[in-house]
PDB file of N, H, CA, C and O in Angstrom:
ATOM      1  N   UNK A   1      -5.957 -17.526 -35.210  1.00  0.00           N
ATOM      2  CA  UNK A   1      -7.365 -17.831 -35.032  1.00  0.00           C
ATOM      3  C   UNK A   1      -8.136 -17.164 -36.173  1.00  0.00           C
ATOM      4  O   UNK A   1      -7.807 -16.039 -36.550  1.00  0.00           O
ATOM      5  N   UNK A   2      -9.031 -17.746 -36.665  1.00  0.00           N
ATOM      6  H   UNK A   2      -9.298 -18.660 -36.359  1.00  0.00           H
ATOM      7  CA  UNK A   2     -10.074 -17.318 -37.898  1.00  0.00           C
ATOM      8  C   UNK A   2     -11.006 -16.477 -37.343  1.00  0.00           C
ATOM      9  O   UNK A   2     -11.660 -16.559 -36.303  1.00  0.00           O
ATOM     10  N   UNK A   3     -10.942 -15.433 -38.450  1.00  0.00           N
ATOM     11  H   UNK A   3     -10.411 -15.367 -39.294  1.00  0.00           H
ATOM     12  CA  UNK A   3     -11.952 -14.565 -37.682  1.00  0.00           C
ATOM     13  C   UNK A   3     -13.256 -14.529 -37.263  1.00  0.00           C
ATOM     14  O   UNK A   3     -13.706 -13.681 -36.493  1.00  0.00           O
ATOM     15  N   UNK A   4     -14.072 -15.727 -37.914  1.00  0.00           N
ATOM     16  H   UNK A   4     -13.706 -16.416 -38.540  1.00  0.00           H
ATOM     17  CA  UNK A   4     -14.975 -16.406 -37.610  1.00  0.00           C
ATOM     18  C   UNK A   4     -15.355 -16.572 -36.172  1.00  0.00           C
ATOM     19  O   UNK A   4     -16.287 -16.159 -35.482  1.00  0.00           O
ATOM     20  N   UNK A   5     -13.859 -17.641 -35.875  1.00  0.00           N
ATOM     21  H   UNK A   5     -13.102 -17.977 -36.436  1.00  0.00           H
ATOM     22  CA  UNK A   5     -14.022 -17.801 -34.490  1.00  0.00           C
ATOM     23  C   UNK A   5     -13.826 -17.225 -33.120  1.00  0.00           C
ATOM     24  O   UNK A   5     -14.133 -17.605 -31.990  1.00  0.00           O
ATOM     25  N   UNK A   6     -12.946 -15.727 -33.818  1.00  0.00           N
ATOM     26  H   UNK A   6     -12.696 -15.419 -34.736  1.00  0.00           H
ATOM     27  CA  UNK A   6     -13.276 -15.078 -32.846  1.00  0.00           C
ATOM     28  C   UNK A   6     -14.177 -13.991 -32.811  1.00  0.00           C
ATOM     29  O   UNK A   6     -13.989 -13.062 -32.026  1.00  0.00           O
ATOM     30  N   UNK A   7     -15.027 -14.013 -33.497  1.00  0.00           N
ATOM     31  H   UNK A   7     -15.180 -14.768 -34.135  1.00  0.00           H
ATOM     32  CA  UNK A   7     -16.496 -13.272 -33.548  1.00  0.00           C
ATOM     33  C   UNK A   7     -17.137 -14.252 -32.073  1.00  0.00           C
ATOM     34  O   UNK A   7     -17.370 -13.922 -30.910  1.00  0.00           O
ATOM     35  N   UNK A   8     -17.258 -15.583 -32.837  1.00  0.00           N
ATOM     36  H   UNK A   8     -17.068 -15.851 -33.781  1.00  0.00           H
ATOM     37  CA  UNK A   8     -17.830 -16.531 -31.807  1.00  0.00           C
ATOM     38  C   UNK A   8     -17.501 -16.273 -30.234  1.00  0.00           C
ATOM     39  O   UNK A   8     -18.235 -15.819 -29.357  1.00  0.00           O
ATOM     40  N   UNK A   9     -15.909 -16.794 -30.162  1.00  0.00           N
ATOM     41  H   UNK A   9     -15.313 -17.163 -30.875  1.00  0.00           H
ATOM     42  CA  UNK A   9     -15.649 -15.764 -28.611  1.00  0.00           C
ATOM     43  C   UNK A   9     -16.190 -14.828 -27.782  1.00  0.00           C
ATOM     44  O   UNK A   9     -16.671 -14.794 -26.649  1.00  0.00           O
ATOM     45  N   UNK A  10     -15.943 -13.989 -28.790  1.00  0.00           N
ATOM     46  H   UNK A  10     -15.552 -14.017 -29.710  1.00  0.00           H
ATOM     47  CA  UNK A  10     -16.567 -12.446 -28.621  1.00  0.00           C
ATOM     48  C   UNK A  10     -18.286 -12.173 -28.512  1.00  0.00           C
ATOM     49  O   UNK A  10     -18.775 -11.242 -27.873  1.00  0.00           O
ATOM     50  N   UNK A  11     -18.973 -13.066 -29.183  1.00  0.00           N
ATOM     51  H   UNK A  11     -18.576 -13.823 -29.702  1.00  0.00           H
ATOM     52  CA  UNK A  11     -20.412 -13.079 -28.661  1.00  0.00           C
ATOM     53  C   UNK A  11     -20.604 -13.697 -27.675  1.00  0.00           C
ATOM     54  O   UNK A  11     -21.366 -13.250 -26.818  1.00  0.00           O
ATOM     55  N   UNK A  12     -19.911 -15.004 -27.506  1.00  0.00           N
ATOM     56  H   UNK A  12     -19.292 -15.368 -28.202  1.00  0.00           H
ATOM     57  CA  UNK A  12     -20.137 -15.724 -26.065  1.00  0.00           C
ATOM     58  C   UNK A  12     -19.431 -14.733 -24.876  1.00  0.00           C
ATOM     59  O   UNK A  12     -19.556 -15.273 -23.777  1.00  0.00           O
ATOM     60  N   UNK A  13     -18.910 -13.772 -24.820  1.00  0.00           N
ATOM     61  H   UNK A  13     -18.808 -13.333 -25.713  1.00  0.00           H
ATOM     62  CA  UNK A  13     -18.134 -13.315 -23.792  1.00  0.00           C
ATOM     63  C   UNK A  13     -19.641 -12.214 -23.444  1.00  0.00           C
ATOM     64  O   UNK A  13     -20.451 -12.128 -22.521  1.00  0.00           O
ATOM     65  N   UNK A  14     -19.382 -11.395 -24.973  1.00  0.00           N
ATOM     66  H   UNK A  14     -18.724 -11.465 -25.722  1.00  0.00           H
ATOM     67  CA  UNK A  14     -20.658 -10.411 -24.587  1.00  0.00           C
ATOM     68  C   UNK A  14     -22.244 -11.062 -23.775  1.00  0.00           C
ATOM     69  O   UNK A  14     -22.892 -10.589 -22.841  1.00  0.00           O
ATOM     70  N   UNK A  15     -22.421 -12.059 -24.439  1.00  0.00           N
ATOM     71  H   UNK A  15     -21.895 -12.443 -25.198  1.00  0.00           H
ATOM     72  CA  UNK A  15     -23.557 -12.865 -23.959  1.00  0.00           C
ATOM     73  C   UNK A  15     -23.535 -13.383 -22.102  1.00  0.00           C
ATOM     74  O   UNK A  15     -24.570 -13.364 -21.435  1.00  0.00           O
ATOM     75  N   UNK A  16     -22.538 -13.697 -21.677  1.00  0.00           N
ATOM     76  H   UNK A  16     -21.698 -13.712 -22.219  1.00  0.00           H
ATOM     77  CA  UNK A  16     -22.557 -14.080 -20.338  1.00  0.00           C
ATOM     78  C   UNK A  16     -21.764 -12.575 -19.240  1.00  0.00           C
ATOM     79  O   UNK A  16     -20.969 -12.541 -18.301  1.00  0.00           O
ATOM     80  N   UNK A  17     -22.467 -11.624 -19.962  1.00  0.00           N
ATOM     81  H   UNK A  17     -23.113 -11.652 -20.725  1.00  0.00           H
ATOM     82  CA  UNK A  17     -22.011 -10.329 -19.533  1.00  0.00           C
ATOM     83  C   UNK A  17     -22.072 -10.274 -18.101  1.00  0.00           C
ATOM     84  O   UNK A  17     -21.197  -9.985 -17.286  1.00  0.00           O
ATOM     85  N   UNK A  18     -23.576 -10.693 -17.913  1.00  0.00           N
ATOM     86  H   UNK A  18     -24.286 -10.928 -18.576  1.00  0.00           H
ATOM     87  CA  UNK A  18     -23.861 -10.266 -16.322  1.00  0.00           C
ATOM     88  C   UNK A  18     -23.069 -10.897 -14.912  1.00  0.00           C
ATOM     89  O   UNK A  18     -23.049 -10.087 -13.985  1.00  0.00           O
ATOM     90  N   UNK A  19     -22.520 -12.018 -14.673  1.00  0.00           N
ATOM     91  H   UNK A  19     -22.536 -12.675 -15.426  1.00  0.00           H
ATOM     92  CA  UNK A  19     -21.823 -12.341 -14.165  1.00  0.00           C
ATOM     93  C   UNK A  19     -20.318 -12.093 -13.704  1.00  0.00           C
ATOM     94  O   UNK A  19     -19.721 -12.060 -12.628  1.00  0.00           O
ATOM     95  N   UNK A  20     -20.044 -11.958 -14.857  1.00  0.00           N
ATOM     96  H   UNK A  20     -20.529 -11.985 -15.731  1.00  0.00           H
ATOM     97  CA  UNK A  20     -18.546 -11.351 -15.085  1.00  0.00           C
ATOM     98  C   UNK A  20     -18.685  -9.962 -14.637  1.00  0.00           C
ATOM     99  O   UNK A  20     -17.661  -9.480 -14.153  1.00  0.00           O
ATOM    100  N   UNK A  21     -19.760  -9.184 -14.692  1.00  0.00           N
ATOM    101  H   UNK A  21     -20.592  -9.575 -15.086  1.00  0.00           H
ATOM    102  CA  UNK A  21     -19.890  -7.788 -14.069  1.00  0.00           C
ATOM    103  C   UNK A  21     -19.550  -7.865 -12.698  1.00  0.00           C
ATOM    104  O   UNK A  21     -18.759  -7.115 -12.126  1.00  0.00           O
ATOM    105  N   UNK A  22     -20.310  -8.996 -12.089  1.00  0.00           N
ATOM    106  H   UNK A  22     -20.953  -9.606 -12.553  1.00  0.00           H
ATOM    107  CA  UNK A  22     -20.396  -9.050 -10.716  1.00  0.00           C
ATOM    108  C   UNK A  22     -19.300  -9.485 -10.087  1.00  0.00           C
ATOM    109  O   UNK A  22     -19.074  -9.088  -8.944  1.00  0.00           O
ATOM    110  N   UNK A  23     -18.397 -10.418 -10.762  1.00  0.00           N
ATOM    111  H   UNK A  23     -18.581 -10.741 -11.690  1.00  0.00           H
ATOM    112  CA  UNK A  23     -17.188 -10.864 -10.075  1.00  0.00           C
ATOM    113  C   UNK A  23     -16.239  -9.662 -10.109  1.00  0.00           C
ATOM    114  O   UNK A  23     -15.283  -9.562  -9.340  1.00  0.00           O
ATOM    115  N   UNK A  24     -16.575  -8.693 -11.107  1.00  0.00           N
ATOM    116  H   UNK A  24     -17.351  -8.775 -11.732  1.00  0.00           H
ATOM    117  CA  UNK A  24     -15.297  -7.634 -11.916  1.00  0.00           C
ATOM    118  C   UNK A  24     -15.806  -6.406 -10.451  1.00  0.00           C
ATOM    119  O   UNK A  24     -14.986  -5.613  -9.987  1.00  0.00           O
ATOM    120  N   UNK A  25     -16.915  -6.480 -10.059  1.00  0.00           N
ATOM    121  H   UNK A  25     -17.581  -7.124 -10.436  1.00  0.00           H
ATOM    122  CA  UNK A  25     -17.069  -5.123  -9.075  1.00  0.00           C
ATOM    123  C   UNK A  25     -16.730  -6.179  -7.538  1.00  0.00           C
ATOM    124  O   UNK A  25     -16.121  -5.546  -6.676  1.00  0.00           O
ATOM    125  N   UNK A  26     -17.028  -7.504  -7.201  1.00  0.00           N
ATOM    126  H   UNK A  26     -17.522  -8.019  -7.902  1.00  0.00           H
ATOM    127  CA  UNK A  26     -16.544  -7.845  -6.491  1.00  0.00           C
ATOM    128  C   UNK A  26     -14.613  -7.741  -6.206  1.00  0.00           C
ATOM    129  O   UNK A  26     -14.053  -7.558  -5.125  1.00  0.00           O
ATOM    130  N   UNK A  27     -13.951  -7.935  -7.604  1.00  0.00           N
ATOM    131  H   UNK A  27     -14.406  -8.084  -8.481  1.00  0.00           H
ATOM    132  CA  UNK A  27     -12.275  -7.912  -7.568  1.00  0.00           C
ATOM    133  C   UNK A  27     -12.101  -6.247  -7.373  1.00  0.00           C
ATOM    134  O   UNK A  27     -11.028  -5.752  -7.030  1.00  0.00           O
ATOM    135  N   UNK A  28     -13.433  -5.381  -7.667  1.00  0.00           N
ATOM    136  H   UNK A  28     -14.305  -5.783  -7.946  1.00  0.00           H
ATOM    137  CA  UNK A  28     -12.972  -3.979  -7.815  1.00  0.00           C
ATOM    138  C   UNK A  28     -13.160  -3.497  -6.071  1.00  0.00           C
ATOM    139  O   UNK A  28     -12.414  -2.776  -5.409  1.00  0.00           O
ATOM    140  N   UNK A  29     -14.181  -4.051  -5.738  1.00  0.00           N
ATOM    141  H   UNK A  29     -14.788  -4.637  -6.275  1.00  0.00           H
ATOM    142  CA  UNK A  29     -14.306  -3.800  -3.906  1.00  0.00           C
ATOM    143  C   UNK A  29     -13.110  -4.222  -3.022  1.00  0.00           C
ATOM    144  O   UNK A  29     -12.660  -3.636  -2.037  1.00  0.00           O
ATOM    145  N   UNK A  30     -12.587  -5.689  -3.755  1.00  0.00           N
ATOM    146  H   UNK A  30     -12.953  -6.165  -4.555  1.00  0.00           H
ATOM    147  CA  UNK A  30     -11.423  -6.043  -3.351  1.00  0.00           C
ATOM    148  C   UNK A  30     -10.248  -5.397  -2.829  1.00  0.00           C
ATOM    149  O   UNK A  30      -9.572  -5.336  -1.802  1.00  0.00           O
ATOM    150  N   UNK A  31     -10.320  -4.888  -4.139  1.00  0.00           N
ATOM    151  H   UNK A  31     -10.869  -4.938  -4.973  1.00  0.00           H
ATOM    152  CA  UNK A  31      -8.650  -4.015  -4.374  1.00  0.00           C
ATOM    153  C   UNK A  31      -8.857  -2.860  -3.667  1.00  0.00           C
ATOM    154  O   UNK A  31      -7.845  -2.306  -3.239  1.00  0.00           O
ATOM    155  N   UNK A  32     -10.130  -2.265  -3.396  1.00  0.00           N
ATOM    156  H   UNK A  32     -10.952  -2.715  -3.744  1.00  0.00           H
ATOM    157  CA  UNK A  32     -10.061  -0.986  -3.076  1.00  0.00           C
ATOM    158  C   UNK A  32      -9.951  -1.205  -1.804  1.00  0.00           C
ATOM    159  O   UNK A  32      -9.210  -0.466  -1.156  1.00  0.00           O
ATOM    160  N   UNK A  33     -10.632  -2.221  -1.185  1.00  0.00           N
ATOM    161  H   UNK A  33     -11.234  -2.821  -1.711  1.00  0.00           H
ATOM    162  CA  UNK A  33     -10.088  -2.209   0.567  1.00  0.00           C
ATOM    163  C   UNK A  33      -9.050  -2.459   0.777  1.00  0.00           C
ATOM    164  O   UNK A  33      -8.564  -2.117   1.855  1.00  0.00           O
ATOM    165  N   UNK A  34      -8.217  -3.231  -0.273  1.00  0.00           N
ATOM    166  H   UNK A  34      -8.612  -3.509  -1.149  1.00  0.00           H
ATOM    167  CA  UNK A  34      -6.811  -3.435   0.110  1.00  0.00           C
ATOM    168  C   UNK A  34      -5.670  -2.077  -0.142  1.00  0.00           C
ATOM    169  O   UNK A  34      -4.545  -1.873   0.314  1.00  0.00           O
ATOM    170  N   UNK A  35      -6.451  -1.375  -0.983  1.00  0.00           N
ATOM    171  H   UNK A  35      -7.365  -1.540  -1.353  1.00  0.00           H
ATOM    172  CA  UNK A  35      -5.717  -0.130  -1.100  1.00  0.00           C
ATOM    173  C   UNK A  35      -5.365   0.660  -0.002  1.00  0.00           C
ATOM    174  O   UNK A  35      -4.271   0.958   0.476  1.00  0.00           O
ATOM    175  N   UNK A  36      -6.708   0.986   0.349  1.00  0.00           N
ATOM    176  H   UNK A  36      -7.597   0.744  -0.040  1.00  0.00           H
ATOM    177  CA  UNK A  36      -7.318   1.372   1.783  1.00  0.00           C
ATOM    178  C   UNK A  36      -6.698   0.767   2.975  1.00  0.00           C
ATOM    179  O   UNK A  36      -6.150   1.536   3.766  1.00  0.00           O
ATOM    180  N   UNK A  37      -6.705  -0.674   3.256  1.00  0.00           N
ATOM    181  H   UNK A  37      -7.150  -1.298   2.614  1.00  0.00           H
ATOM    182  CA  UNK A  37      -5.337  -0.925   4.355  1.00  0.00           C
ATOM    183  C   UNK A  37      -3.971  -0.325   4.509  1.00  0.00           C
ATOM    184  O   UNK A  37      -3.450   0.266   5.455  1.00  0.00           O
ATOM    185  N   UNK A  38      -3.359  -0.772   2.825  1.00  0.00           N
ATOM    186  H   UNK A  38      -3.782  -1.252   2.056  1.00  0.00           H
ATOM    187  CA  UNK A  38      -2.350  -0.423   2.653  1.00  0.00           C
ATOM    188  C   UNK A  38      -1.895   1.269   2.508  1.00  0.00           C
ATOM    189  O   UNK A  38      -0.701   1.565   2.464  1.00  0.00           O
ATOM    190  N   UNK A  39      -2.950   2.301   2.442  1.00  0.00           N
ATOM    191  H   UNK A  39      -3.920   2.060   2.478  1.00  0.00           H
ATOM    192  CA  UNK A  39      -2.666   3.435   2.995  1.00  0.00           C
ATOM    193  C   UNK A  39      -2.754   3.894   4.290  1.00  0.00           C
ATOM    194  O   UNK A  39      -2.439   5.036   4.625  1.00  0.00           O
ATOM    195  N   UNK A  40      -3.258   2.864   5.182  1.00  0.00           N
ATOM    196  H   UNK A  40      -3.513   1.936   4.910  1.00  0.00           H
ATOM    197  CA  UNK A  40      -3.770   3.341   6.386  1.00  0.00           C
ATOM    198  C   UNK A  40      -2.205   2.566   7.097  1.00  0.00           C
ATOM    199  O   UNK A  40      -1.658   2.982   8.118  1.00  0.00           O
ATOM    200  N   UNK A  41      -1.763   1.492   6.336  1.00  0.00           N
ATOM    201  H   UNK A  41      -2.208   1.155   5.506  1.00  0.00           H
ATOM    202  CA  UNK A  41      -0.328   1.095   7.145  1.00  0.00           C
ATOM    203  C   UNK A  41       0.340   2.040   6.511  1.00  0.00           C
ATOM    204  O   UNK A  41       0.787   2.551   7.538  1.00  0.00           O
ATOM    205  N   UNK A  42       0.845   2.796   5.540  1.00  0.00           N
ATOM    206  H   UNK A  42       0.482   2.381   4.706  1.00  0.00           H
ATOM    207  CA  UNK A  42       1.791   3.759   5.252  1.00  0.00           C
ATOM    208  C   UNK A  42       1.264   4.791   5.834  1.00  0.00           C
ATOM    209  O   UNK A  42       2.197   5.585   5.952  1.00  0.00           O
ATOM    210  N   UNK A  43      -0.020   5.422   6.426  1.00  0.00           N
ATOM    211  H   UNK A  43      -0.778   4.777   6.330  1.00  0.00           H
ATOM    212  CA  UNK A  43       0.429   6.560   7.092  1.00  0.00           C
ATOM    213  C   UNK A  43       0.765   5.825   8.433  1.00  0.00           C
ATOM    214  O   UNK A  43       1.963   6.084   8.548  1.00  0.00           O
ATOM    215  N   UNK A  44       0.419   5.063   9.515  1.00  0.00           N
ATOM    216  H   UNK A  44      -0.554   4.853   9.422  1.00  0.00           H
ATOM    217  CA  UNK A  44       1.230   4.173  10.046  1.00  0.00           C
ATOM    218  C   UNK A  44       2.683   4.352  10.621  1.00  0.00           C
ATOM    219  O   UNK A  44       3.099   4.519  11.767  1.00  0.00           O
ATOM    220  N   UNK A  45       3.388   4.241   9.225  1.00  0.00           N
ATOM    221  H   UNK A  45       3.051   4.104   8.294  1.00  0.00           H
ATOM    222  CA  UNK A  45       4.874   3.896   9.102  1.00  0.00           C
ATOM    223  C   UNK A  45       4.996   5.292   9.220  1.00  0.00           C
ATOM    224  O   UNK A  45       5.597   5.856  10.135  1.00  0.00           O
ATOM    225  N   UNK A  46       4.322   5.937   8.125  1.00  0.00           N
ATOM    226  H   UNK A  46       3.834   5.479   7.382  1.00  0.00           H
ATOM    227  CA  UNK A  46       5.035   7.762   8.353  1.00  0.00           C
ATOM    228  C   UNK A  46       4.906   8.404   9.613  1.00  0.00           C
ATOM    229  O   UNK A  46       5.439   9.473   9.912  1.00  0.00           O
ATOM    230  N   UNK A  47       4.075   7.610  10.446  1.00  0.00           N
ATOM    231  H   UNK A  47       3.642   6.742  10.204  1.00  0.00           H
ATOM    232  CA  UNK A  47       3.952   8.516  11.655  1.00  0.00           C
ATOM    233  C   UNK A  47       5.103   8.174  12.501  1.00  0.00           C
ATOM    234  O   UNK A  47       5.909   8.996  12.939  1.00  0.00           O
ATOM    235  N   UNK A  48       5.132   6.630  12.745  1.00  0.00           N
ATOM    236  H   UNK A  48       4.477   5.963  12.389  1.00  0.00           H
ATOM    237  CA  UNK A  48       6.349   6.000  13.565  1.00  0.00           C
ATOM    238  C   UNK A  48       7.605   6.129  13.066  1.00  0.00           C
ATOM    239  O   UNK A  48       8.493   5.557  13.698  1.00  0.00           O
ATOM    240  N   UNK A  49       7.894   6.719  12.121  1.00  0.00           N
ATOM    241  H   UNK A  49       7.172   7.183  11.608  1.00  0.00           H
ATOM    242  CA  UNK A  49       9.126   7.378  10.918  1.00  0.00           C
ATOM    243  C   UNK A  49       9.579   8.671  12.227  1.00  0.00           C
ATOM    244  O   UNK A  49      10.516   8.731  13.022  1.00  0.00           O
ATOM    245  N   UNK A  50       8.581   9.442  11.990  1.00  0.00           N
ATOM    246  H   UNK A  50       7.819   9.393  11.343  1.00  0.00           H
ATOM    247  CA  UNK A  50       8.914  10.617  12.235  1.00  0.00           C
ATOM    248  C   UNK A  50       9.213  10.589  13.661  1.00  0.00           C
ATOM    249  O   UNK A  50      10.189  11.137  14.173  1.00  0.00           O
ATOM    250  N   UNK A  51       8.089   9.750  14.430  1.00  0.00           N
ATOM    251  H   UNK A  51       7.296   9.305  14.014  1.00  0.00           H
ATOM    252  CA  UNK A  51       8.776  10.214  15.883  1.00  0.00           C
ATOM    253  C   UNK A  51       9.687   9.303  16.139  1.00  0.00           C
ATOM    254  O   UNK A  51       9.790   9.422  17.360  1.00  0.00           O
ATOM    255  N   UNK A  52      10.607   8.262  15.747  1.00  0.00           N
ATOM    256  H   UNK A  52      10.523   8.166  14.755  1.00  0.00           H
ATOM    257  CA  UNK A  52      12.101   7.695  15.764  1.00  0.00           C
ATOM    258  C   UNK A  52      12.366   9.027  15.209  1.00  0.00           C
ATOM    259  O   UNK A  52      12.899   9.571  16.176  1.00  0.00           O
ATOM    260  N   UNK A  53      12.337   9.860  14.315  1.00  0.00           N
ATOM    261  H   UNK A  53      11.904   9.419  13.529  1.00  0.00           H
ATOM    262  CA  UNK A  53      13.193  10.556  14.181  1.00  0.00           C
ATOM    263  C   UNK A  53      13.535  11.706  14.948  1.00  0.00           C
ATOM    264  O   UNK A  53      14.716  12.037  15.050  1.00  0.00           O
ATOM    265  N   UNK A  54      12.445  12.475  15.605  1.00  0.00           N
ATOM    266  H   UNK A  54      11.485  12.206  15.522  1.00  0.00           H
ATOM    267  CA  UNK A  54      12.352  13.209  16.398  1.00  0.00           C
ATOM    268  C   UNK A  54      12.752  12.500  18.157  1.00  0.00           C
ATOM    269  O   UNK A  54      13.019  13.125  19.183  1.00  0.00           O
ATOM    270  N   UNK A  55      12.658  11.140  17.951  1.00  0.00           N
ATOM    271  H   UNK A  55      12.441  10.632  17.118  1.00  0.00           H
ATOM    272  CA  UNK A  55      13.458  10.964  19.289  1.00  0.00           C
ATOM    273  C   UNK A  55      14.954  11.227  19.532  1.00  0.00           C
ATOM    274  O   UNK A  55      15.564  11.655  20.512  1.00  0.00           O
ATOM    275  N   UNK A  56      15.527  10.631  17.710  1.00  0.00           N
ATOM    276  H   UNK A  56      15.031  10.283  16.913  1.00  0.00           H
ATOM    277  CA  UNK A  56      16.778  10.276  17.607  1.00  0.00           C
ATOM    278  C   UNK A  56      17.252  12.350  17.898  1.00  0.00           C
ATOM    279  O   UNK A  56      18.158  12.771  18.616  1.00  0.00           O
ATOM    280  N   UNK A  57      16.474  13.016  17.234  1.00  0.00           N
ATOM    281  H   UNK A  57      15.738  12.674  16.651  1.00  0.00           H
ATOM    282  CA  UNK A  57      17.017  14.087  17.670  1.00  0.00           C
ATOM    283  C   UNK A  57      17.243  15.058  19.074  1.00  0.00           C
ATOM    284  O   UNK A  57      18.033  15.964  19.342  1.00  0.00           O
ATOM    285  N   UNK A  58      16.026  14.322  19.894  1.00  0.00           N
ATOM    286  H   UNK A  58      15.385  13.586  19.676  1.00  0.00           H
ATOM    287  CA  UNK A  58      15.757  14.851  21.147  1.00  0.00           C
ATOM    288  C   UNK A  58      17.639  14.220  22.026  1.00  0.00           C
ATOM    289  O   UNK A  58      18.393  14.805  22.803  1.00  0.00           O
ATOM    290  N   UNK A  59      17.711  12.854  21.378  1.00  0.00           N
ATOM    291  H   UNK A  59      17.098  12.379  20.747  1.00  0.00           H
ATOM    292  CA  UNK A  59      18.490  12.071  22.127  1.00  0.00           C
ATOM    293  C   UNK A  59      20.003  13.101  21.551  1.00  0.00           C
ATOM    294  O   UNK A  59      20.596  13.914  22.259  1.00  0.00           O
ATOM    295  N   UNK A  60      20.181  12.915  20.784  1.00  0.00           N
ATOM    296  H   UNK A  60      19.699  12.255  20.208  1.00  0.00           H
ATOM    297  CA  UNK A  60      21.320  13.821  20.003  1.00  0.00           C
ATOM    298  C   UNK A  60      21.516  15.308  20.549  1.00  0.00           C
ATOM    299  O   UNK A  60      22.597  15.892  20.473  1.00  0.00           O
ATOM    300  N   UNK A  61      20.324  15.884  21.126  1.00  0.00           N
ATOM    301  H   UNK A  61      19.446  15.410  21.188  1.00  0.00           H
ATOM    302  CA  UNK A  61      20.139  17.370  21.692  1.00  0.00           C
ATOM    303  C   UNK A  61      21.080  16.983  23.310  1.00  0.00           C
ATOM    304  O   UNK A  61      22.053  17.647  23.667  1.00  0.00           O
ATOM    305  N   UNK A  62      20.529  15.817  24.083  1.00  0.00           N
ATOM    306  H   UNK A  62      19.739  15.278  23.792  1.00  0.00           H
ATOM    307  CA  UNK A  62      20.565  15.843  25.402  1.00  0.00           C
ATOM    308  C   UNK A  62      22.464  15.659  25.366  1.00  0.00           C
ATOM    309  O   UNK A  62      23.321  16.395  25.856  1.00  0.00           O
ATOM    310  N   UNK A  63      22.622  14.176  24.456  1.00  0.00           N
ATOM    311  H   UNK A  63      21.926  13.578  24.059  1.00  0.00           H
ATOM    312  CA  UNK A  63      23.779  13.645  24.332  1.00  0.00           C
ATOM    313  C   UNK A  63      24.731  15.158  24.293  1.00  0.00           C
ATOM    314  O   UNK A  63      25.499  15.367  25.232  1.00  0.00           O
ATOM    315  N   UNK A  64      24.619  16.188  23.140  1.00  0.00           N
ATOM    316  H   UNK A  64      23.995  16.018  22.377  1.00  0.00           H
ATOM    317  CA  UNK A  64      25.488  17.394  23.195  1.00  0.00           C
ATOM    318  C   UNK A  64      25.709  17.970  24.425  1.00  0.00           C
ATOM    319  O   UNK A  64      26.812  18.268  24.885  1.00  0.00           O
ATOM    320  N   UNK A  65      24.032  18.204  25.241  1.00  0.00           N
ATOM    321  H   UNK A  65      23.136  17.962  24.867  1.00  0.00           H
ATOM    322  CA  UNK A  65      24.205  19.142  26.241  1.00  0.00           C
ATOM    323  C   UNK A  65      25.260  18.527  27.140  1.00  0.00           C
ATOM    324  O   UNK A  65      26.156  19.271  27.539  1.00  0.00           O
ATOM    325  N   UNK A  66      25.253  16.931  27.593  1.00  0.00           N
ATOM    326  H   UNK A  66      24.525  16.327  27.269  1.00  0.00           H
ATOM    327  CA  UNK A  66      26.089  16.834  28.649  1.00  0.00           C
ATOM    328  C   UNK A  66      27.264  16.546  28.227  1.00  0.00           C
ATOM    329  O   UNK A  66      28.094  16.251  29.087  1.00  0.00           O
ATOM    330  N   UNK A  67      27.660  16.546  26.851  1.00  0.00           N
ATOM    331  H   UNK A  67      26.985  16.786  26.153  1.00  0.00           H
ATOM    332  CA  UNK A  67      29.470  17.160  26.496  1.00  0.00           C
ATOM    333  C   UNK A  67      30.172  15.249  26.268  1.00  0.00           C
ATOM    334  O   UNK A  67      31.332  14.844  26.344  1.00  0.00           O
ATOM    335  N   UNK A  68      28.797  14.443  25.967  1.00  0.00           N
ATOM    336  H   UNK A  68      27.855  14.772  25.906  1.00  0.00           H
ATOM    337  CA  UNK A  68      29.034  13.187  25.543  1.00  0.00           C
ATOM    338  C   UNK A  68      28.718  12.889  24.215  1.00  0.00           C
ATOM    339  O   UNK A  68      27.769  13.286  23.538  1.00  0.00           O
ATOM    340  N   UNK A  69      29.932  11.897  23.843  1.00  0.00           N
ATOM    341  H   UNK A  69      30.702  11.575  24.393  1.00  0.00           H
ATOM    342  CA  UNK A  69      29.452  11.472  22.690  1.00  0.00           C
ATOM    343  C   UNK A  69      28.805  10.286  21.961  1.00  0.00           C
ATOM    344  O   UNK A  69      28.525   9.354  22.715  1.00  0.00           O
ATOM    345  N   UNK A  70      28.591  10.160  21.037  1.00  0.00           N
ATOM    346  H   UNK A  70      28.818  10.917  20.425  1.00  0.00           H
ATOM    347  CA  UNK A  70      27.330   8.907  21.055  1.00  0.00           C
ATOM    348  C   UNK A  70      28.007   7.589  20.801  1.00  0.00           C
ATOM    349  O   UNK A  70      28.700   7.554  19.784  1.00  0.00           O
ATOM    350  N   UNK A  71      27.943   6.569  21.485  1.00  0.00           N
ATOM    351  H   UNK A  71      27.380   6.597  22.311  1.00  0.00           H
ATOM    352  CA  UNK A  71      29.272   5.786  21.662  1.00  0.00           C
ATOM    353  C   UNK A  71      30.356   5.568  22.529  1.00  0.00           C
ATOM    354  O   UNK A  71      31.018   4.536  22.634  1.00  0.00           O
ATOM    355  N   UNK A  72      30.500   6.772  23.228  1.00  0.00           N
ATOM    356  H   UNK A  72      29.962   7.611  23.143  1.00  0.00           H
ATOM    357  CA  UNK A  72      31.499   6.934  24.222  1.00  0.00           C
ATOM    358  C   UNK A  72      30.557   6.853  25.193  1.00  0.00           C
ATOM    359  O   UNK A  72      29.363   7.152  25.160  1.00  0.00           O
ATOM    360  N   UNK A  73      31.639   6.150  26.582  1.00  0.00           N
ATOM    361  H   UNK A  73      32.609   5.907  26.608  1.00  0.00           H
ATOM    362  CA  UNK A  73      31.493   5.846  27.692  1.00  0.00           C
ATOM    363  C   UNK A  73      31.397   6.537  28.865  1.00  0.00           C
ATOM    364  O   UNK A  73      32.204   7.466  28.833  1.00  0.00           O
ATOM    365  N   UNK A  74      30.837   6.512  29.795  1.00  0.00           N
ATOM    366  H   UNK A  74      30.181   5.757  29.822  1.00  0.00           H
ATOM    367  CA  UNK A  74      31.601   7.767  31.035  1.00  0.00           C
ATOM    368  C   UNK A  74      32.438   7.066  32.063  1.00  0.00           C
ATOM    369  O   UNK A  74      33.007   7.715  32.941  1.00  0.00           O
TER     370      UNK A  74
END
C-alpha cells in the first residue's frame, strides 16, 4: 500500500473516532462481565473441589475405622 493511502486510512479512522470509542468501551464492559462470571464459576468449582474432597476423605476415615476396604464387600 502507498503511503499516501495509508495516511488516508489513518485520517479516516482518526476522524470517525467517536463511535468506535463507544463500541470499544461497550466490547470493554463486555468482557469484563464475562470475566466476572467466569471468576465467580471458578470460585464455584473451587469450592465444590474441595468439599468432594473433604468428603472423599471423611469417607476414607470411616471406611478405615470399620476395618473395610474400598471396593470390598461385607
Amino acid at each position: 500500500m502507498a503511503p499516501s493511502a495509508r495516511r488516508g486510512r489513518v485520517g479516516r479512522l482518526a476522524r470517525s473516532g467517536g463511535r468506535g470509542k463507544d463500541r470499544d468501551q461497550a466490547e470493554i464492559e463486555r468482557l469484563r462481565k464475562r470475566a466476572e462470571r467466569a471468576e465467580a464459576e471458578l470460585e464455584r468449582t473451587r469450592a465444590a473441589l474441595d468439599l468432594v474432597g473433604k468428603a472423599h476423605a471423611l469417607l476414607e476415615t470411616l471406611s478405615e475405622s470399620t476395618g473395610t476396604r474400598p471396593g470390598s464387600k461385607k
